[in-house]
N, C-alpha and C positions, 0 to 999 in steps of 0.2 A: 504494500500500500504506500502513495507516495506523500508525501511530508505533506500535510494539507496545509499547513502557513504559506500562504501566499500560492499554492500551488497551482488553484485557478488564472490569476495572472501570467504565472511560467507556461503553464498548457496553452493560452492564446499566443504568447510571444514565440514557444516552438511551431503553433500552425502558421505565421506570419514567415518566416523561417522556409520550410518546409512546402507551404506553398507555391515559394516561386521556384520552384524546381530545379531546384541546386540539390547537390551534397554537402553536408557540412563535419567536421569532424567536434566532438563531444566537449574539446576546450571551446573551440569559439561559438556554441551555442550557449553556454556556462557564461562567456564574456559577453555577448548579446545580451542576455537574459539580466545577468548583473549589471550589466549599464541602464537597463529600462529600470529596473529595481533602486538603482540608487536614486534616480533622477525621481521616483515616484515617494522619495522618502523612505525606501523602508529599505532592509537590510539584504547585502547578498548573501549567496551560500557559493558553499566552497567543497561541499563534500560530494566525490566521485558517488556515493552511496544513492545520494538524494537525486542526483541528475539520470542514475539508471532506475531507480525508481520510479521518476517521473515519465519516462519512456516505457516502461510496462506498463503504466497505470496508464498512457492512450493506446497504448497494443490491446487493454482489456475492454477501455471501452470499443475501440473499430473492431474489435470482436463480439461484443455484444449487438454491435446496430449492424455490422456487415458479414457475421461467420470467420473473419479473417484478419491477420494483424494488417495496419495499415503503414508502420514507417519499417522499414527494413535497412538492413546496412551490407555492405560488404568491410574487407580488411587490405589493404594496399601498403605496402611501404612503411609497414609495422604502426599503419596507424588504422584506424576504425572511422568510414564515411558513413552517414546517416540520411535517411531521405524518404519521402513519404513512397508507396505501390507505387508504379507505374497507373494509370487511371482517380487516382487518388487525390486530390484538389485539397482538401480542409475535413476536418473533425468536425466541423458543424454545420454540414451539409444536412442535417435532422429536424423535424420538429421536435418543441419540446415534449416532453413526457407529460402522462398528469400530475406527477410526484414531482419534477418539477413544475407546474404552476403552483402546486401549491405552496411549496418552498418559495417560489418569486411572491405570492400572497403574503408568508410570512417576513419575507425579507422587506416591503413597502413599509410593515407593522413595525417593523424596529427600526429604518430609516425615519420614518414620521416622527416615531416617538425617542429615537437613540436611545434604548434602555441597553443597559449592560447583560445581556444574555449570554450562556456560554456558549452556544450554539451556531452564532454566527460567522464562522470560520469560512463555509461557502459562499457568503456573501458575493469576494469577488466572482468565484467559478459563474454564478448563476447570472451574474450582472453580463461575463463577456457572451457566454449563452445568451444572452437574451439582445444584446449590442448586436453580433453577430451572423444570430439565426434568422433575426424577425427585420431588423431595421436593416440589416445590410442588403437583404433581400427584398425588399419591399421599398415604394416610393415614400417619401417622408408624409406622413398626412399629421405630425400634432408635435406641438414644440412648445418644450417645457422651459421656465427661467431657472438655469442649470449653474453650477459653482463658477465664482472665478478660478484662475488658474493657480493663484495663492488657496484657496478654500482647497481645491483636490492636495492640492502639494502636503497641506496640514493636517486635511480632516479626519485620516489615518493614523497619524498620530496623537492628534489629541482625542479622540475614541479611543486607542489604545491604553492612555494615559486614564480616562476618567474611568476605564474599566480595571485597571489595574493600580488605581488609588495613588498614581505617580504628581510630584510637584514640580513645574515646569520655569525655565527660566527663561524668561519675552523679550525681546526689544520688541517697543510698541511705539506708535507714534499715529496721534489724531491728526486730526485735521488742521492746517496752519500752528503747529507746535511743532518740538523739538522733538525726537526720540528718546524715551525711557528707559529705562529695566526695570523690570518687576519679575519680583517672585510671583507666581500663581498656586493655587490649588481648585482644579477643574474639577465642575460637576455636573454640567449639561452642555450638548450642544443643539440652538435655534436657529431656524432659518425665517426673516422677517422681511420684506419684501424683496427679493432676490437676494440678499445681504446673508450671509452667515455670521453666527453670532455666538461664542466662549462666555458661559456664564462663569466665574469663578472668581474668588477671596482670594485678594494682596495678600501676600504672608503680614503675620502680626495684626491683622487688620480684621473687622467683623461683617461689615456690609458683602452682598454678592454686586460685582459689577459685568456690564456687558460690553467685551471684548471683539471687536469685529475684524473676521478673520483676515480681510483685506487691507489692514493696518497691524498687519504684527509683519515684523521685518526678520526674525531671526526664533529661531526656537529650538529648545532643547532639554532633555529631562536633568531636573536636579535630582541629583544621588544624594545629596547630605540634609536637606531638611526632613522634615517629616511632615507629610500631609495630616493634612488637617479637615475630616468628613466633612458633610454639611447636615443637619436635623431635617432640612428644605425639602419637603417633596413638593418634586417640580411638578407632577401632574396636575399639582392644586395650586402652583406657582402662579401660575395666568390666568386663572377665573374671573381673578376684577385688573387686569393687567391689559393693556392694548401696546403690541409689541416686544420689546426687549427691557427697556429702564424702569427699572423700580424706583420711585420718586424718595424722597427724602420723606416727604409726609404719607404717610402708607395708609389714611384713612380713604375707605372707598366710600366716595359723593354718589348722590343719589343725584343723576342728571335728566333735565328736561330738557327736551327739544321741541319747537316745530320745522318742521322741513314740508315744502311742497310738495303734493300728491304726484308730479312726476318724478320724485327720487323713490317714490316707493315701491317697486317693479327692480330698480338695483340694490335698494336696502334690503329687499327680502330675498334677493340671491347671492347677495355680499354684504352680510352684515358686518356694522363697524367691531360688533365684539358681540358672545355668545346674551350675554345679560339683556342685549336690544330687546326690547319689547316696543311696539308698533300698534296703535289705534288711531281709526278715520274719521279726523273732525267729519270734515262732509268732504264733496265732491274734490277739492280745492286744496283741500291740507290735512295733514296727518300729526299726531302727536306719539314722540320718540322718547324710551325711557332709555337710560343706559346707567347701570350698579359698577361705577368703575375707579380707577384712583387715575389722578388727572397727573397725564406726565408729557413730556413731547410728542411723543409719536400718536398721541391723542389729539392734540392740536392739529398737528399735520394733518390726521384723518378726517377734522370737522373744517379742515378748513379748505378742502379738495371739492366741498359744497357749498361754502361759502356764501355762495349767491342765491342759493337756495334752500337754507338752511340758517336758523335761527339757536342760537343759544336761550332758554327762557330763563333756565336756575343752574346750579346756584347762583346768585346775585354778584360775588364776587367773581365768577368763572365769566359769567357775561360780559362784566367790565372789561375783562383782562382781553379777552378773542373781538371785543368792539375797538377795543386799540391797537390789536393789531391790523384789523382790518382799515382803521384812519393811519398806521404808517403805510400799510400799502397804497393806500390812494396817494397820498405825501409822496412814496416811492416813483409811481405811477408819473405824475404830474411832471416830476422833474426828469423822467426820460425822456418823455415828450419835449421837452424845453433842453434838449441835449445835457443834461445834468446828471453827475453821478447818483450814486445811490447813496443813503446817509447811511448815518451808526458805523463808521470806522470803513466807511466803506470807497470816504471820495478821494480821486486820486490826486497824487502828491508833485510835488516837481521833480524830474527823475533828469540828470543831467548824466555823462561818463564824459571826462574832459581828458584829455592826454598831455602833458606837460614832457617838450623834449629839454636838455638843458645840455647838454653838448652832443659832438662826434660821435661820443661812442653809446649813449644811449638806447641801442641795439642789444647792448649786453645786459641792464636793467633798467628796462621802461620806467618810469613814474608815471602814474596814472592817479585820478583821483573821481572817485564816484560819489554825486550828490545825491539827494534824495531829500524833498522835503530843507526842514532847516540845517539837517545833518551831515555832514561831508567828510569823506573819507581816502586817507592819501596813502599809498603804497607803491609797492614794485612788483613787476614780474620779472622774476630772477631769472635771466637767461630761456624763457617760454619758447625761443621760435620754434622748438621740437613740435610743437604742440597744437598750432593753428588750427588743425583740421581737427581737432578734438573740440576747439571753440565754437567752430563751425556748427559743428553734430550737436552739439549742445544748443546752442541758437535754432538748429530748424527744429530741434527736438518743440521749444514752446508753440511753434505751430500745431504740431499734431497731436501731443501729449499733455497729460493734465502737470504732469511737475517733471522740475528739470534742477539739476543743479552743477553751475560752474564753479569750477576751484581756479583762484586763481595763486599761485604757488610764491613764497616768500619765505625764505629760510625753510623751518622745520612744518611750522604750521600754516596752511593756505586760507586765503581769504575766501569765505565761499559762499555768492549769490544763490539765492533759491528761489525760483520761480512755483508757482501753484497756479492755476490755470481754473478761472468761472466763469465760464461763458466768454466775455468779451474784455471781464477784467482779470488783473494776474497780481497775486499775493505775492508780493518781493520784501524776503528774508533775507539780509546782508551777516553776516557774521566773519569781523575782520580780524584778520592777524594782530596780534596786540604785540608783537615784539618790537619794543621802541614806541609805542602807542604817547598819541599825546591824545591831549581834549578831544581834539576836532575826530580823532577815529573811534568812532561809537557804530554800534550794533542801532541796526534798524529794519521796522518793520511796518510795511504800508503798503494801499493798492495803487494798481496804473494802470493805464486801460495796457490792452496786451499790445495793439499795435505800437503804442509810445514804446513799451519798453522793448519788444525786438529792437525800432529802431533805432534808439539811442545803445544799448547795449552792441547794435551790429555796426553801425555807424563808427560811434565810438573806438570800438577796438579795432576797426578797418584801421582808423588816425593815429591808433598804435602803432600800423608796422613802415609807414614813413622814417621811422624812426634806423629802419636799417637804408642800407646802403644801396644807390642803382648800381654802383660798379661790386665787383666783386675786392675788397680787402683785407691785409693782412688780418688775420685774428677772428673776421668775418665768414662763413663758410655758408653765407648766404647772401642774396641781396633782394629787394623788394619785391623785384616780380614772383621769386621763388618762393615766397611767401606768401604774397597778396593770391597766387591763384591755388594756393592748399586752401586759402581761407575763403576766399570767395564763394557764394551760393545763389544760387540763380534760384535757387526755393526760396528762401526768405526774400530777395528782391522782389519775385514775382507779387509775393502775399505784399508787402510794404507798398505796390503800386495797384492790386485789386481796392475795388472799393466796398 
């Protein structure tokens, strides 16, 4: 019988293999298999034992669906080649069984609910089964909101973790902040509107907070603390809960609503939270109850109706969703009138100046970037290696939501951080302080996105003036040689769209 940890994965990645119609020998199906394995988080193996196990144990199934083994080998040159029958295409040329649907039934039950069962070892077997019997085969007809590519990377491990009562060590990092570490101790994992979501307690600390998978940067199990249970049964965690955050004030409000008689046809197929309860003034309006504890993602939810849809009680809950509805219109007003947006949101004076001050300023730039009242004076020390790394970084704010330039100075680099909202871009400076005076301060503020391509591309263009047109002693470049690693006809083109 072959090692069932992981073994359904290894069995697709040998049909993957094995289908295109090669031979392969037994090391480098081992090294195939361990390369997908590392890259999917989990562990390789190493033992001759497990990899011939795993070959009789698809000898036993193409013996049970076909009378016959399906990969066969020969021996050449003291080595052993491997390869599926001749006629033989893939292992999952099958319907499933009934014994698996019902396994895939049960495996939905534990994906919905993530509970810790010991059971679920076939998970993956039944998952590539079902990827590659049913959907490979058949045209797409229904598409699900499926993990990001951080969620698959982690979600493995931290199931593994919360079943096996393990404490984890995160780099974590929100939204416009810095990166963290935090110890954890995991106890559910949620999925809230396509978002995946690590409920678990800071070491030392008593609150449960919600951790969201596509903001942890780094992860890895601590061996030395000791987890720490939780009392918390989640099942009963969310009954007056709408989404992820548990509020500071944990008392659940008794909410009234009116909303208009045409939201009720998708309140009653999509309810806000299971508590809704729904009665029909008359033809025209409906009155909404809802037993819940008032946290953001409840907001978000009342406020997606906004226009059709009234807060009646609590009195101070109304107040609060009536103000934000007058910043919105505030918000509103001034986009129309070409104006940014308020509350920390309007953009700044964003300047990158270049200061040459002799000949050889090729060797270290001085550059100084403003921002607002703030301005900040430095070097790049010997950069020209580098242009085309500036480059990449610059088109990157085009297409990507965060981007970060280093720009290098002694030991520690100075490093601009872009973040990317729509039309504006969060610029986090964090400057080298070696030799720091006043004026080099950390800064943090918005600007629309095209200012700051431009000045940021601009800008460091008037950097490399700074070398030389001819070629000189000490020099082992000159301007053109640099100006066209650095050049982009992508950012030009975006800086001249309108």
């Amino acid at each position: 019988m072959a090692n069932t940890k992981d073994y359904g994965l290894r069995e697709m990645i040998y049909d993957q293999c094995f289908s295109t119609g090669k031979e392969w020998t037994g090391k480098q199906l081992m090294d195939i298999v361990n390369k997908q394995l590392v890259e999917r988080g989990m562990r390789p193996f190493t033992s001759r034992t497990t990899f011939m196990q795993d070959i009789q144990e698809m000898n036993e199934k193409f013996k049970r669906l076909y009378q016959r083994r399906g990969i066969v080998w020969a021996d050449r040159n003291k080595r052993r080649y491997y390869r599926y029958r001749k006629g033989v295409s893939s292992i999952y040329n099958n319907e499933l069984t009934q014994d698996e649907v019902v396994k895939m039934q049960q495996l939905r039950d534990v994906l919905q609910e993530f509970k810790t069962r010991p059971d679920f070892e076939w998970m993956n077997q039944m998952l590539v089964h079902l990827n590659q019997n049913i959907i490979g085969r058949q045209k797409e007809i229904v598409s699900f909101e499926g993990a990001t590519r951080k969620d698959k990377v982690y979600m493995m491990i931290l199931f593994e973790a919360i079943k096996n009562r393990q404490v984890l060590d995160v780099v974590y990092r929100r939204v416009v902040q810095e990166s963290e570490q935090v110890v954890l101790h995991p106890y559910y994992l949620k999925q809230y509107r396509s978002r995946w979501y690590l409920l678990a307690k800071r070491n030392r600390e008593n609150d449960i907070e919600a951790f969201a998978l596509d903001c942890i940067e780094e992860l890895k199990v601590n061996e030395t603390v000791k987890y720490q249970g939780s009392k918390v049964l989640f099942k009963n965690y969310f009954d007056h809960l709408v989404g992820v955050t548990m509020p500071k004030e944990t008392m659940v409000e008794h909410l009234e609503l009116w909303a208009d008689a045409s939201l009720v046809p998708l309140l009653m197929a999509t309810p806000i939270h299971k508590t809704q309860m729904l009665t029909m003034n008359d033809d025209k309006s409906c009155t909404m109850t809802l037993d819940v504890m008032i946290n953001d993602e409840l907001e978000q939810e009342l406020m997606f109706y906004a226009d059709r849809m009234v807060v009646k009680s609590p009195t101070f809950f109304r107040d609060h969703m009536m103000q934000r509805l007058e910043r919105g219109q505030t918000a509103m007003k001034q986009v129309e009138e070409s104006k940014p947006s308020q509350n920390g949101y309007e953009p700044v004076a964003f300047t990158f100046k270049y200061i040459h001050e002799d000949k050889n300023d090729w060797m270290d730039i001085h550059y100084r970037i403003c921002l607002g009242q703030m301005t900040m004076d430095s070097m790049i020390s010997d950069y020209s290696n580098d242009w085309g790394s500036i480059r990449s970084s610059l088109e990157r704010i085009v297409d990507h939501g965060r981007t970060v330039i280093e720009l290098k100075f002694e030991e520690e680099p100075t490093k601009i951080e872009l973040k990317k909202y729509g039309d504006m871009v969060h610029v986090l400076v964090t400057p080298n302080y070696y030799d720091a005076n006043e004026e080099q301060m950390a800064f943090n503020g918005w600007v629309r996105c095209k200012v700051a391509v431009k000045v940021l591309y601009l800008g460091l263009a008037g950097c490399l003036t700074a070398f030389p047109k001819e070629y000189v002693d000490g020099c082992p470049y000159t301007f053109d040689v640099v100006f066209d690693e650095f050049r982009s006809e992508k950012i030009e083109n975006y800086l001249k769209a309108k």
